[in-house]
N, C-alpha and C positions, 0 to 999 in steps of 0.2 A: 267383691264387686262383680257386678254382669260383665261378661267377655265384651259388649257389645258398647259399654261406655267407657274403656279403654282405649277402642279403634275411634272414639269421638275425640278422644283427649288426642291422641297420634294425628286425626284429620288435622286438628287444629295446630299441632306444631309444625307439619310437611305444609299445610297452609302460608303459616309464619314467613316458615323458610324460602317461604317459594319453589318446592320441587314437586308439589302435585298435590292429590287428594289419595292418603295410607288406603281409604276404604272402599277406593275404587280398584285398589291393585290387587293383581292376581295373588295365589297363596305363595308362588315362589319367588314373586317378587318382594312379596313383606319381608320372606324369610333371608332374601338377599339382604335387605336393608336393615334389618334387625342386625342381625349377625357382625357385618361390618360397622354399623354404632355399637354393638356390644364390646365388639373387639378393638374399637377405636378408643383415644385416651382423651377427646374431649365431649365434654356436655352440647348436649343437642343445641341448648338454648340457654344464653347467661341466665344465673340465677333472677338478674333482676326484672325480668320479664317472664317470669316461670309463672307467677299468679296475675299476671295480667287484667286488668278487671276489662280490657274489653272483649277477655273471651268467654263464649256461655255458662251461665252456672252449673251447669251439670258438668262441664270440662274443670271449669276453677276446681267444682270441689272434691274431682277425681284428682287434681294436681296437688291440691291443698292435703288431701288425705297422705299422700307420700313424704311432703315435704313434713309433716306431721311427726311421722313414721322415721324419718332421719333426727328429725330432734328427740323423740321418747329415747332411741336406741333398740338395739335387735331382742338386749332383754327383757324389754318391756313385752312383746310380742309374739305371737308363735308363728303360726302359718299363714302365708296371704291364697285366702281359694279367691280361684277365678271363678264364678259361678257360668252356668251355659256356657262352659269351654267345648270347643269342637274341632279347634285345628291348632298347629303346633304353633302357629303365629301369636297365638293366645295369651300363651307363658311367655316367648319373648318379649311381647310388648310389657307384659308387667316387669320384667328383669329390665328393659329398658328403660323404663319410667321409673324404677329403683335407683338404674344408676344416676339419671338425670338429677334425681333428688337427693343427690349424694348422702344415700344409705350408707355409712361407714361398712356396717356388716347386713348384708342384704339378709332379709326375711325368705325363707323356703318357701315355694311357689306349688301353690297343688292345684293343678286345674279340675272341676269336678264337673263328671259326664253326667247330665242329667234325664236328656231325651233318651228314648229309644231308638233312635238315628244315631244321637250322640255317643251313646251306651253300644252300639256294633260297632263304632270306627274306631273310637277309645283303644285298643291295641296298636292299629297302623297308627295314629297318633303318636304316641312312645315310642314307636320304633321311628319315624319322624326324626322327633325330636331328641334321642340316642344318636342316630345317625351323624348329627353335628356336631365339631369336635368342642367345638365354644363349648354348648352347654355338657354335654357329656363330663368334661373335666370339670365343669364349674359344680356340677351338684354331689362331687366328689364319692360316687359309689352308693349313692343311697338319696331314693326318689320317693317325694308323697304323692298319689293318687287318691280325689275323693270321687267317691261312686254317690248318686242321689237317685235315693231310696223316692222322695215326695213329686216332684214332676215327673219320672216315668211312668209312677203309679196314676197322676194324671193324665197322662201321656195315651197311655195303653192301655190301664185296668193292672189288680193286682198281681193276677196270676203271668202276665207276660212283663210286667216289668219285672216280677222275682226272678222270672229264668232270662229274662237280657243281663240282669246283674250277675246272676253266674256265670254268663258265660262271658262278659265282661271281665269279670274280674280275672277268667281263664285265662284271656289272651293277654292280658296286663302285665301279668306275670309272666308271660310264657316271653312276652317281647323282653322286659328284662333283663329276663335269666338268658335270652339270647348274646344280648351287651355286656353284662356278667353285671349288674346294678342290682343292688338289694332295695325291694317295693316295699314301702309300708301305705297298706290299704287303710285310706281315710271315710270311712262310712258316715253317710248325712243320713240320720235316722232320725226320724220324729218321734214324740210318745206314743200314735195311734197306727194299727194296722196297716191302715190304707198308706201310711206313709214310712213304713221300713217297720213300725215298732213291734215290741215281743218281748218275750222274757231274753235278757242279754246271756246267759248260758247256753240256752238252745242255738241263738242265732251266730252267735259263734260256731258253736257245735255245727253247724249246716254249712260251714262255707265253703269254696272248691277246694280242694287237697293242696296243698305246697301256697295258699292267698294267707295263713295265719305262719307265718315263719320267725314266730320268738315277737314278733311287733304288731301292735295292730290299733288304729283310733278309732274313735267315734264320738258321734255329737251327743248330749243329753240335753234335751231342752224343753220346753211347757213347765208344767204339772210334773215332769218325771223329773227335772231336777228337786226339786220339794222332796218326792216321793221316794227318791233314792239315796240321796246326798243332804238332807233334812236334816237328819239328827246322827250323833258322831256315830256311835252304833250302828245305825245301818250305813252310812257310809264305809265303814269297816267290810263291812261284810258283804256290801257291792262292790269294790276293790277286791276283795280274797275272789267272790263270782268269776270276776272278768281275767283277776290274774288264772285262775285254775283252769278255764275256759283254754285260755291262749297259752298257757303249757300244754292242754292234755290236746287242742288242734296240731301245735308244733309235733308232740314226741308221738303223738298217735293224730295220724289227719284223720280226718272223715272218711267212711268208705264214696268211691266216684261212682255212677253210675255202674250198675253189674255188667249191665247187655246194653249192644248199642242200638236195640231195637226203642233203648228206654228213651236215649236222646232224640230217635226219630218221633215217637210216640210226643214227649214234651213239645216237639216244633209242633205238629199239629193241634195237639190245644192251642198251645200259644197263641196259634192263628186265628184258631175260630174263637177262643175268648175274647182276643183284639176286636175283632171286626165287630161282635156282638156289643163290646163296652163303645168302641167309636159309633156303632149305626146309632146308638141311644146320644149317647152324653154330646157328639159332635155333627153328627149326620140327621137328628132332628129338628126343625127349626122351633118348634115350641116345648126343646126342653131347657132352656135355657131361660125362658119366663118359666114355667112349671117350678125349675130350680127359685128362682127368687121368690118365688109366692109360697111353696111348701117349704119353707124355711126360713131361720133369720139373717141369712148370709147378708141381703143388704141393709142390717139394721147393725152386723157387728162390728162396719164404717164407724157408727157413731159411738162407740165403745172403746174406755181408753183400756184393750185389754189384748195390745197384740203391739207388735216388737217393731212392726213395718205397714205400709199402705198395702189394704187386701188385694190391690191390684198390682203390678209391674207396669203397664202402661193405660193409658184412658181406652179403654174399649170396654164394651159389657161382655165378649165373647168369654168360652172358658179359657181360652187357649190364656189366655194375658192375667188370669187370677189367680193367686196365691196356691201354692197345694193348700198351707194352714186352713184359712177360712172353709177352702173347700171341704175337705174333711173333717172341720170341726162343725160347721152347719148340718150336713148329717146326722154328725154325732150327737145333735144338740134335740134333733128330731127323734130318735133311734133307730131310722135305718140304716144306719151306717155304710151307705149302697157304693163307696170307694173303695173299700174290703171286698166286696165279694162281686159285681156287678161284675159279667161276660163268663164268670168262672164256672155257673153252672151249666151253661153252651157247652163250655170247653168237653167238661167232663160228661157230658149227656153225648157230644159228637163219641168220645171215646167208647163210652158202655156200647153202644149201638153199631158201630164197627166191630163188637167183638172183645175188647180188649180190658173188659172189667177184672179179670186175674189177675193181666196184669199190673194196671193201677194197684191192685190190693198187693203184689209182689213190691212194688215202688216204695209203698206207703212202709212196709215190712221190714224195708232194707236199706232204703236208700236216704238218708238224714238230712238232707235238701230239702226234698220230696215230702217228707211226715215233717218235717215244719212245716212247710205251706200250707200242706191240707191242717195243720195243727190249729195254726192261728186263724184261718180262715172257718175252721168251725167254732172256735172259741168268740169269734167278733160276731157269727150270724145269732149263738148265744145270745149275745147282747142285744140282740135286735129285738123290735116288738112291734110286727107289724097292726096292732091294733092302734096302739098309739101312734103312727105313722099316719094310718090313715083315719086318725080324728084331725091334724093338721094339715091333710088334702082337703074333706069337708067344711071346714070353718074359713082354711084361709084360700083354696086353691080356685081359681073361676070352673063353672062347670065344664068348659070344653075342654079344659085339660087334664080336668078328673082319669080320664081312660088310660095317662101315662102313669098316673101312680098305682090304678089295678094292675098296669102290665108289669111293672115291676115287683111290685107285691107276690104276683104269682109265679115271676121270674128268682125269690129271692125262696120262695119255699120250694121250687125243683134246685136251687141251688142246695139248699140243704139234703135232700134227698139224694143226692150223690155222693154228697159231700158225708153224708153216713154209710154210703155203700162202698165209698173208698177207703174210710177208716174203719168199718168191719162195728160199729159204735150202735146199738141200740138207740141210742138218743144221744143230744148235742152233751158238749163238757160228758160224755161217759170217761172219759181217762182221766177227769180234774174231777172230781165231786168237791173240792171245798171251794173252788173257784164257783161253781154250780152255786153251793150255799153262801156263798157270799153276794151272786147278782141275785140270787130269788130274797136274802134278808135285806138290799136298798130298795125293792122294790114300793114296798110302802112310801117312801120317802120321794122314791122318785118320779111315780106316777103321780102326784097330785102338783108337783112342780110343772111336769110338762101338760097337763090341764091348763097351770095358771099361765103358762108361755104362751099356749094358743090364744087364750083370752087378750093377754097381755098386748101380742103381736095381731089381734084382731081391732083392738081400739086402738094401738099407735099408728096405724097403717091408716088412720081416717082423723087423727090427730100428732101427727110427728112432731110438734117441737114441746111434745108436753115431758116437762125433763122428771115429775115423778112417775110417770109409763115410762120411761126408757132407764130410771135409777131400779126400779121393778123388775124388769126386764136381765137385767145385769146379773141379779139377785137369783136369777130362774137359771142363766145362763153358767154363774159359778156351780150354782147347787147341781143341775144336769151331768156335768162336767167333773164334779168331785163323784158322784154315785156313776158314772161308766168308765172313768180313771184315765183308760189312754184314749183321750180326748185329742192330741194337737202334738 
């Protein structure tokens, strides 16, 4: 559950009580009052006012979810993530409203950093929350952190949310191992690029030195559970991946950065990738119509093929939409412009300083670094900007035409460097059956995204016609199974 409908559910109990409003209080006064109901032996509030129906539904059914959570039992359960956690107040609240619900054996609490704001503080965080002896004793030597791979990639663009996550996950660990607490790193990975996904051997293989210590989670979810965990056979032999992965990070880590000229070198991409993906994605005011009209993002609302509402709150803005949708409307198009958008700024600021050897040294040595640029040539592969822009022409108004040229042309300098860093003749040169296998769907899947365009050019002047939108779904799975990590 969002960190942010926890502090709704606590308003309305300090309400109750009469001693204020929780979400107006500063972080050390939460943490004062947390702490002392943690350590105190009675319930906030008798059971028989715990569901209250005259408090708001979104409170009832964050209270209802716990009092839930006490009747299943702990073994029914594994971990409660906090989603959009940012301050240490975050996790107590949910340990509070555990005890309130008298969780016989409370559920392990893993707050996961999602922003790139979130994702820099994420260490003082932990060290926070270590610091107090309550919880320090309570989580008895062994703490889950989840990292989220999908809103910072919204956040920032791909290239600066994969290096906020390493160096997230650096300080995580490093506050820990200050406390003496063993971290197991909880990774929110989606199936596609833009939102953490890749082959799980590599992405293992890349993580910072001493973050895989014998333990390590992550999410599987879309199409990649099917796709990995489908039939017993390969489920077998994606378990042996990820075990072998997570011994050979333990007894041999990754080599870290060679020279520390590399970490300064990464901050300045980072930067100028950021700025390049925020001036487009947030700092345009007509790409956010551009986005709805070259795509089916607001047509995948009416499709029963997604887990949650595309949105988190009623705004049209991006900041409040799903990463899912967002990345899969993309995908659906095949620019896939959440993978790789800001990233060829980044890397064109570096060539032109000078320092094209040593990206090729980076890419050579450093296992972090040749993932990124791995996956990120691997998804531009997938792209096909022809197809791309037959779905500006048909479906986008002409004045906005000029933002899908600019990207268009921004996604083949992206490529262009993106082969001069990996030293590649052409894209997939290090995969040729990965190569033969996108050039053999092709057949298949260009005549599907023909019919998408068509499909989404008459429901858009007809929307409640339910065999245009059963059609549609049709184009939508097919797309989706021919580009793989979709979502």
């Amino acid at each position: 559950q969002e960190s942010s409908r926890h502090a709704e559910a606590l308003d309305a109990i300090t309400k109750f009580l009469d001693i204020g409003t929780y979400s107006e209080w500063d972080e050390e006064k939460k943490l004062e009052f947390l702490t002392r109901e943690l350590k105190g032996k009675r319930p906030l509030i008798p059971s028989s006012n715990i569901s209250n129906p005259q408090v708001p539904p979104d409170v009832k059914e964050v209270l209802d979810t716990f009092r839930v959570a006490a009747e299943l039992g702990s073994d029914s359960l594994g971990a409660y993530v906090i989603s959009m956690a940012s301050n240490a107040s975050d996790v107590l609240a949910v340990e509070l409203l555990q005890k309130d619900a008298r969780l016989s054996v409370r559920l392990r609490v893993a707050p996961l950093f999602e922003t790139v704001k979130d994702l820099r503080d994420a260490g003082s965080v932990i060290r926070k929350l270590l610091s107090i002896d309550w919880y320090k004793e309570h989580i008895i030597k062994n703490h889950n952190v989840m990292v989220g791979y999908s809103d910072s990639g919204k956040d920032a663009g791909r290239f600066t949310a994969a290096w906020e996550l390493y160096k997230a996950q650096e300080d995580v660990v490093s506050a820990c191992n200050e406390f003496g607490i063993k971290v197991t790193l909880f990774h929110g990975r989606g199936g596609s690029v833009g939102r953490g996904g890749g082959p799980t051997y590599l992405a293992i293989q890349s993580q910072p030195p001493g973050s895989v210590m014998g333990t390590l989670r992550s999410t599987e979810q879309g199409e990649m559970v099917q796709a990995k965990f489908g039939l017993p056979n390969t489920a077998v032999r994606q378990l042996e991946i990820y075990t072998t992965a997570v011994l050979l990070a333990t007894l041999r880590p990754p080599l870290p950065p060679r020279e520390l000229k590399w970490r300064t070198l990464m901050e300045e991409i980072s930067k100028v990738s950021c700025k390049n993906y925020r001036s487009t994605v947030y700092e345009n005011p007509e790409f956010i119509t551009y986005f709805q009209e070259a795509t089916p993002q607001a047509e995948l609302g009416y499709l029963n093929i997604g887990s949650r509402p595309t949105r988190r709150k009623a705004s049209t803005g991006i900041g409040h939409l799903r990463a899912i949708p967002w990345v899969f409307a993309w995908t659906q198009t095949r620019f896939v412009l959440p993978a790789w958008l800001g990233v060829g700024a980044g890397l064109e600021y570096a060539c032109e300083k000078g320092h094209t050897e040593d990206l090729k040294a980076m890419y050579q040595e450093w296992p972090f670094f040749q993932s990124t640029i791995d996956l990120i040539e691997m998804i531009i592969g997938k792209a096909d900007t022809s197809i791309a822009k037959h779905y500006d022409e048909v479906l986008v108004s002409e004045g906005r035409q000029k933002i899908g040229d600019d990207l268009r042309k921004e996604l083949s300098s992206t490529e262009k460097y993106v082969l001069v860093v990996s030293g590649h003749e052409k894209l997939s040169d290090n995969n040729k059956s990965l190569r033969r296998l996108i050039e053999g769907r092709l057949p298949y899947l260009n005549p599907m995204n023909m019919l998408q365009v068509e499909i989404l050019k008459r429901l858009r002047r007809d929307d409640d016609n339910v065999k245009l939108r059963d059609a549609l779904l049709i184009t939508i799975n097919g797309i989706a199974a021919g580009m793989r990590n979709t979502g």
